[in-house]
C-alpha positions as CSV (number, residue, x, y, z in Angstrom):
1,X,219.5,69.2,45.7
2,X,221.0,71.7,43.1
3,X,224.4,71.4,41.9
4,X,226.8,72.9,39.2
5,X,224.2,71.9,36.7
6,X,221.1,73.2,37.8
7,X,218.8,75.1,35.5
8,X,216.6,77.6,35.5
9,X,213.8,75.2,35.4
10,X,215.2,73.3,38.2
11,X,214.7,77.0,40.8
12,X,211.4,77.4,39.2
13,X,210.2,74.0,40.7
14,X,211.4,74.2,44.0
15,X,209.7,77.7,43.9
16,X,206.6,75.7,43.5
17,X,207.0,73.8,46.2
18,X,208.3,76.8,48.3
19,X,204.9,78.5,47.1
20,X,202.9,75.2,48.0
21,X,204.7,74.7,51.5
22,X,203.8,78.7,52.4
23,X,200.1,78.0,51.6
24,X,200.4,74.9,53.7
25,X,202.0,77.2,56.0
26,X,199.2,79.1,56.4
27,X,196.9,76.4,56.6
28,X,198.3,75.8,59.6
29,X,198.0,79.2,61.2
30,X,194.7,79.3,60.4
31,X,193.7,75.8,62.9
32,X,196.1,76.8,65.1
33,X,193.8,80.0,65.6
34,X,190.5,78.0,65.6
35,X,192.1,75.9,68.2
36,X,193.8,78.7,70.1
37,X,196.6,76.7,70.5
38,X,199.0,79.2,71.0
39,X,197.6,79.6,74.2
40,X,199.9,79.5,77.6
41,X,203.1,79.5,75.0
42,X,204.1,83.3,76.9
43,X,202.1,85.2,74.2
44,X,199.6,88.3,73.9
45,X,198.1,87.0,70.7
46,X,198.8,84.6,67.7
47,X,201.1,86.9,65.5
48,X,203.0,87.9,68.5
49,X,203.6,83.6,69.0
50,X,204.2,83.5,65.2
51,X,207.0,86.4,65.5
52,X,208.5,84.5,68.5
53,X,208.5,80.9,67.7
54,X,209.3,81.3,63.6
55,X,211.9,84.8,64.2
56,X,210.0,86.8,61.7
57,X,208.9,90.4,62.2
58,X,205.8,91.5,64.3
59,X,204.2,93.3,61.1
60,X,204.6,90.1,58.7
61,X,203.2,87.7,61.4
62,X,199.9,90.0,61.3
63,X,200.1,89.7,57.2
64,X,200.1,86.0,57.9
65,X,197.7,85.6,60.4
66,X,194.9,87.7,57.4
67,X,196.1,85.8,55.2
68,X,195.7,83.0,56.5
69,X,191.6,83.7,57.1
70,X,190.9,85.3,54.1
71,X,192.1,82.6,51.3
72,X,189.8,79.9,52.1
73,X,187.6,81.9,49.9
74,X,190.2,83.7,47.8
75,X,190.4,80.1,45.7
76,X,192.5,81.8,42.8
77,X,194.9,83.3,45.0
78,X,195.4,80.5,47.3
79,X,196.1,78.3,43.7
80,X,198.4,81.1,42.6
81,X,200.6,81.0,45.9
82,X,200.5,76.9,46.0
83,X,201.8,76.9,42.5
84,X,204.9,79.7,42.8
85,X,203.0,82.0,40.0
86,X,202.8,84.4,42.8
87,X,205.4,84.6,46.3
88,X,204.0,84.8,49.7
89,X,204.8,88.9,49.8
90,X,202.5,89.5,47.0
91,X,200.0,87.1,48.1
92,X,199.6,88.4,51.8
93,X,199.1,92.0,50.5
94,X,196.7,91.4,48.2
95,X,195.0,89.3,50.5
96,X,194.1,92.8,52.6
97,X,191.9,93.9,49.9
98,X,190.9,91.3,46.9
99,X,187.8,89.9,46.4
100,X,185.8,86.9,45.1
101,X,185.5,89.2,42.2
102,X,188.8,90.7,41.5
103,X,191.2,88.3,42.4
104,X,191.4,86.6,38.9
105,X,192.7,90.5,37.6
106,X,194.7,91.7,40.6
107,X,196.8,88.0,40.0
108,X,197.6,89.1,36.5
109,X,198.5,92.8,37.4
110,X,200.6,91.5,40.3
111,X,202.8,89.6,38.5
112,X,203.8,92.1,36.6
113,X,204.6,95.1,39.2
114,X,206.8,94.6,42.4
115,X,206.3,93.8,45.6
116,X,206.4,97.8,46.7
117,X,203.7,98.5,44.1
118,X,201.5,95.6,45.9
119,X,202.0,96.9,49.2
120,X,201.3,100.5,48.3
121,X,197.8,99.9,46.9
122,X,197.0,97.3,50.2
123,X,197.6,100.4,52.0
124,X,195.7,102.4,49.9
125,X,192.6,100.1,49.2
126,X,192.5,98.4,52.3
127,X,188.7,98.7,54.2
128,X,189.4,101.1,57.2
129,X,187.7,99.8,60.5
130,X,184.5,101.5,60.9
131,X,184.6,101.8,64.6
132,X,187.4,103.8,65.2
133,X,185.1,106.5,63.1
134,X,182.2,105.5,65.7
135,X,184.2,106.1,68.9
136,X,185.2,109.9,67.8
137,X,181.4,110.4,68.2
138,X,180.4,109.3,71.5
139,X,180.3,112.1,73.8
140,X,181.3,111.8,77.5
141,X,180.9,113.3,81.3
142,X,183.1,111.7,83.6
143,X,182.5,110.2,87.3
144,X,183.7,106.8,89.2
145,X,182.5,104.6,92.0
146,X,183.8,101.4,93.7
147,X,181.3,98.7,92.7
148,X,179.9,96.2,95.5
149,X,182.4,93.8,95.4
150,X,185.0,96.8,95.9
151,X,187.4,94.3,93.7
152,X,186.6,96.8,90.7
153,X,186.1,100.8,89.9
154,X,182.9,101.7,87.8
155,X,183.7,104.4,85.6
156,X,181.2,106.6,83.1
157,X,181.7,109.5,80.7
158,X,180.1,111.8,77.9
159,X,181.9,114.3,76.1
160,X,181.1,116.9,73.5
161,X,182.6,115.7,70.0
162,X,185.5,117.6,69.9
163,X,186.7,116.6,73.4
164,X,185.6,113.3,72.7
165,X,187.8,112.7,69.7
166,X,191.2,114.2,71.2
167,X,190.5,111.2,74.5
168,X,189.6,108.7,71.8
169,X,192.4,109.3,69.7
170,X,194.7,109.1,72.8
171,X,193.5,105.8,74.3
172,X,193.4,104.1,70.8
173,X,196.8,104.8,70.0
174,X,198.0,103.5,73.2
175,X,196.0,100.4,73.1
176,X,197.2,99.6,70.1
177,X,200.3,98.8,71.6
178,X,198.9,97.6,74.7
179,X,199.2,93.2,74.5
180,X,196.2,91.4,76.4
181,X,196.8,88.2,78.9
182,X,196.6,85.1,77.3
183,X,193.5,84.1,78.9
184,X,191.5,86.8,77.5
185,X,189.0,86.6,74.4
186,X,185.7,87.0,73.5
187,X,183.4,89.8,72.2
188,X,185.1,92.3,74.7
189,X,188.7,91.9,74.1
190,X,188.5,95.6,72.1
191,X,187.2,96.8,75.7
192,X,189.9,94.9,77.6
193,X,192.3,96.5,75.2
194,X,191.0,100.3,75.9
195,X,190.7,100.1,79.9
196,X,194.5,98.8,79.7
197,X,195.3,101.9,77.5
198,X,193.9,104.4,80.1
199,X,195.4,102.7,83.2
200,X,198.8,103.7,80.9
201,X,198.0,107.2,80.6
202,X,196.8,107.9,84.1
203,X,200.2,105.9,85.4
204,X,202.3,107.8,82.9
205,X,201.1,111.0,84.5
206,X,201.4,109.9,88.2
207,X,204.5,108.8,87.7
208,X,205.5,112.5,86.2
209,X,204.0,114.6,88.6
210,X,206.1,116.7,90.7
211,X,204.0,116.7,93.9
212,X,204.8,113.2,95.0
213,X,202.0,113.9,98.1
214,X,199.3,114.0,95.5
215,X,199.9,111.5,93.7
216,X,201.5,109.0,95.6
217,X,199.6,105.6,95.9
218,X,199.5,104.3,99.3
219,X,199.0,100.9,100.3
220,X,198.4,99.2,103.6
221,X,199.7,95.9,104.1
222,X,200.2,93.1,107.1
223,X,203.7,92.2,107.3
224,X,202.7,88.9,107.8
225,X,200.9,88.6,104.3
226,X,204.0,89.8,102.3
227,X,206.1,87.4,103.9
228,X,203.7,84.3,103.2
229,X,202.1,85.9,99.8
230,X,198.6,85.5,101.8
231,X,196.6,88.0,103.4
232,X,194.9,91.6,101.4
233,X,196.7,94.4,101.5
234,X,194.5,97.6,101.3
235,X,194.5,100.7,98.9
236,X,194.3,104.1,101.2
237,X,190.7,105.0,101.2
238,X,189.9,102.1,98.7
239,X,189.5,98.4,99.1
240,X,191.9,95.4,99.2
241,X,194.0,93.8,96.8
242,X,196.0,90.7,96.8
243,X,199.4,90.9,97.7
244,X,200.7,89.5,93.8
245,X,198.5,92.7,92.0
246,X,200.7,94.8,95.2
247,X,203.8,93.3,94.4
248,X,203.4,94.4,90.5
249,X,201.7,97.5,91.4
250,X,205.3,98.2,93.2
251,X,207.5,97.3,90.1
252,X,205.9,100.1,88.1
253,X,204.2,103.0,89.8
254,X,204.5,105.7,92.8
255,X,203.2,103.8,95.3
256,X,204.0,103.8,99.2
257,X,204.0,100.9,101.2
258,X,203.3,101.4,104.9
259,X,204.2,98.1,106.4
260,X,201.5,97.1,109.8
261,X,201.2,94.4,112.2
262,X,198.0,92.6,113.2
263,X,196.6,95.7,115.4
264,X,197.2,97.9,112.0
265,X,200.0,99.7,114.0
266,X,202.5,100.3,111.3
267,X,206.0,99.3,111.7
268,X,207.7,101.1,108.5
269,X,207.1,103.2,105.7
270,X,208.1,102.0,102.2
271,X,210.0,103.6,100.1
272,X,208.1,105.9,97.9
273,X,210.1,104.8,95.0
274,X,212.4,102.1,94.4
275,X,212.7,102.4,90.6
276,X,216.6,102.8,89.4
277,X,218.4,105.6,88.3
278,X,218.1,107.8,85.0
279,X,221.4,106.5,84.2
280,X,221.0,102.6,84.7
281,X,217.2,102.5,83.0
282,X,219.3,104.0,80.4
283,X,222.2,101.4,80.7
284,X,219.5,98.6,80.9
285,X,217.7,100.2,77.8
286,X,220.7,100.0,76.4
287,X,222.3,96.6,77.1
288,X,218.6,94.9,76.6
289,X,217.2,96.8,73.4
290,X,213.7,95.1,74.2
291,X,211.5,92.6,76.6
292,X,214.0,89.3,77.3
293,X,211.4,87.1,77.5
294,X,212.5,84.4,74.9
295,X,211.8,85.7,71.2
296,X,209.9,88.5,72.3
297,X,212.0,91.7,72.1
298,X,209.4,94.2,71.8
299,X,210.5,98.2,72.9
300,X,206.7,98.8,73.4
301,X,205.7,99.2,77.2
302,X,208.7,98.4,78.2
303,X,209.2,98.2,82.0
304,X,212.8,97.5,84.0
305,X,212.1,94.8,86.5
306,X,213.8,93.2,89.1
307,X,214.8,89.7,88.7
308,X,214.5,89.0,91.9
309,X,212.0,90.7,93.8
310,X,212.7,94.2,95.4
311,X,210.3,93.3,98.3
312,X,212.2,90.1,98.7
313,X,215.7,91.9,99.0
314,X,216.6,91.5,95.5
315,X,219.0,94.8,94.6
316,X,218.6,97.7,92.4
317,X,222.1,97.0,90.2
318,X,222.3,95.8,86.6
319,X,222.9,92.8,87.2
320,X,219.3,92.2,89.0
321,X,217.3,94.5,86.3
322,X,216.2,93.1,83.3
323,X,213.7,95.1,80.4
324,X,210.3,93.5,80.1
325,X,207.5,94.4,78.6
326,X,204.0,95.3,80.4
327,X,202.4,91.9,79.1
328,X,205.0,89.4,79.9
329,X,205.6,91.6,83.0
330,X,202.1,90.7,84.3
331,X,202.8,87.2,83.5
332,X,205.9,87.4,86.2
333,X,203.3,88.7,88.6
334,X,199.9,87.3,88.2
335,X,200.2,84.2,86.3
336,X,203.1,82.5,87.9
337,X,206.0,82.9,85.4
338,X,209.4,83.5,87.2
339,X,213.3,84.0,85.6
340,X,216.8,84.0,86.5
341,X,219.9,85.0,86.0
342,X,222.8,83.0,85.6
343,X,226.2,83.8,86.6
344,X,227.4,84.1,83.0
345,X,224.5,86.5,82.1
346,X,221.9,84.5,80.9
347,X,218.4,84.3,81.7
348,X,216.2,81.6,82.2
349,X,212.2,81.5,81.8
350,X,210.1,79.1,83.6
351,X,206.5,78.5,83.3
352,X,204.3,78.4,86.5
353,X,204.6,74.5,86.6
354,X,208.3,74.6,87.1
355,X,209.5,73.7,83.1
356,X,212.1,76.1,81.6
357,X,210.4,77.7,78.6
358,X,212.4,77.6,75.4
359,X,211.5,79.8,72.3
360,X,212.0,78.5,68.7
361,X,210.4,75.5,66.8
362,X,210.6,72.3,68.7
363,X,213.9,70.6,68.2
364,X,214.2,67.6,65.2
365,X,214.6,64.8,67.8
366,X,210.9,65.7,69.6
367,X,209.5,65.9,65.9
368,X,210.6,62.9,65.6
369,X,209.4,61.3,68.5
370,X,206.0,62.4,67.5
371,X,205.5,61.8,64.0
């Protein structure tokens, strides 16, 4: 505790142990990643957890989450940050680019610039990733067919460099924003990442296209599936698609929806769209700022949904639309997550097994109970 009498000496001590809790800190992070246990916790990856359990920014989180790998073998720096000669800003930015072999001097030039000056020469030193220079080379044609199954589309492509380049440079900015499902790792996560990005694009462009014939998306469906959530419903000239992937598919892009009974004779026609108005996507923009799922509060791929469902008579007004982001959005659809809206405004997660999901550290009293 400090009081009126509290020296200098005093701040410096509790520095060290500030200094030794961060290390243990990020001790942590790193077994919670070995483990994955920030699986099924409503996350795209471990800093985006970090950022919504601890309420630190999206950028630091990712500082932690390096750090946190790289100073098992970075002894001298981890000793530094245990001890409080060096704060955990320093430490996570050097931690981008120092070495077995120059940690001992990039400790003592550290401590004697600011944290701006550390930051600066991460961003200068840091190693680039290699592969981003190795997908501007491959060159691609382009053509598509429905593979066996007709569940997925086979795609292929060459390109001449130039070509190549501008497409790479497009889909790797996009996916870079682009948050993958929580059940998805593995060598081909990268890949995931990248088919995600152009799925973006090519909606982004339907949904701008002024010749809503040509690019309207039209689905088939038995009115007796929609109503029980069983049953396929059928792309036009394409194959079938569960009724959940239609539901989200309706939340976000031109689609039509011709509605059929048993003998395929339809019954009624969809709505082509069903999105709101320029002026409440604006209002909900506004009033939101971000995705409402607990902690998360991202503006990236940002999609207004409808907290109850359209297709099950929820209505297009503020009050029912709420901003979400293309991650936790397929969560709502495909992986069982739900929310409501109370009365007073506020909204309430739920995981699929029924338990209202809370964001934050666990309170003192379950600590507690478990220590």
């Amino acid at each position: 505790m400090f009081d009126g009498t509290s020296t200098i000496a005093d701040l410096d001590r509790a520095n060290a142990r500030l200094g030794a809790a961060h290390r243990e800190l990020l001790r942590g992070i790193r077994a919670v990643a070995h483990a994955a246990a920030w699986r099924d916790e409503g996350a795209r990856d471990l800093p985006h957890w970090l950022s919504m359990r601890y309420g630190v920014s999206l950028w630091k989180a990712h500082r932690w989450v390096r750090a946190a790998d790289v100073l098992e073998d970075l002894q001298r720096l981890s000793q530094a940050l245990s001890t409080g000669e060096l704060g955990l800003d320093k430490v996570v930015e050097l931690a981008r680019f120092a070495r077995e072999d120059s940690e001992r001097g990039l400790i003592t030039w550290a401590k004697g610039v600011s944290c701006g000056a550390v930051r600066r020469r991460a961003e200068r030193d840091a190693h680039p990733e290699i592969e981003i220079d190795r997908e501007a080379h491959r060159q691609r044609t382009f053509r598509w067919w429905w593979l066996e199954d007709e569940r997925r589309l086979g795609l292929e492509g060459e390109l001449p460099a130039a070509e190549g380049k501008l497409v790479i440079s497009a889909i790797e900015r996009v996916a870079a924003s682009i948050p993958e499902m929580p059940d998805e790792d593995g060598p081909w996560h990268r890949d995931r990442r990248r088919a995600d990005a152009l799925v973006a694009l090519c909606s982004a462009t339907i949904a701008a296209d002024p010749d809503p014939a040509r690019a309207t998306v039209v689905v088939h469906a038995r009115a007796e599936g929609l109503a029980r959530g069983s049953g396929g419903a059928e792309l036009d000239d394409g194959p079938t698609l569960h009724p959940d992937t239609v539901k989200r598919l309706l939340c976000t892009a031109r689609v039509q929806t011709v509605v059929e009974d048993l003998n395929a004779e339809a019954i009624a026609f969809g709505r082509t769209r069903r999105e709101p108005s320029l002026a409440q996507i604006r209002q909900v923009r506004y009033r939101d700022r971000g995705c409402v799922f607990p902690g998360c509060g991202t503006k990236a791929f940002t999609e207004v949904h409808h907290v109850r469902f359209w297709s099950r008579g929820g209505a297009t007004d503020l009050h029912n639309l709420a901003l979400i982001c293309s991650f936790h959005h397929r969560l709502v659809h495909e992986s069982g997550w739900w929310f409501t809206r109370e009365s007073d405004g506020e909204l309430r997660w739920f995981r699929p097994n029924g338990v209202r999901y809370r964001a934050g550290p666990a309170p003192p009293e379950v600590l507690a109970a478990v220590v």
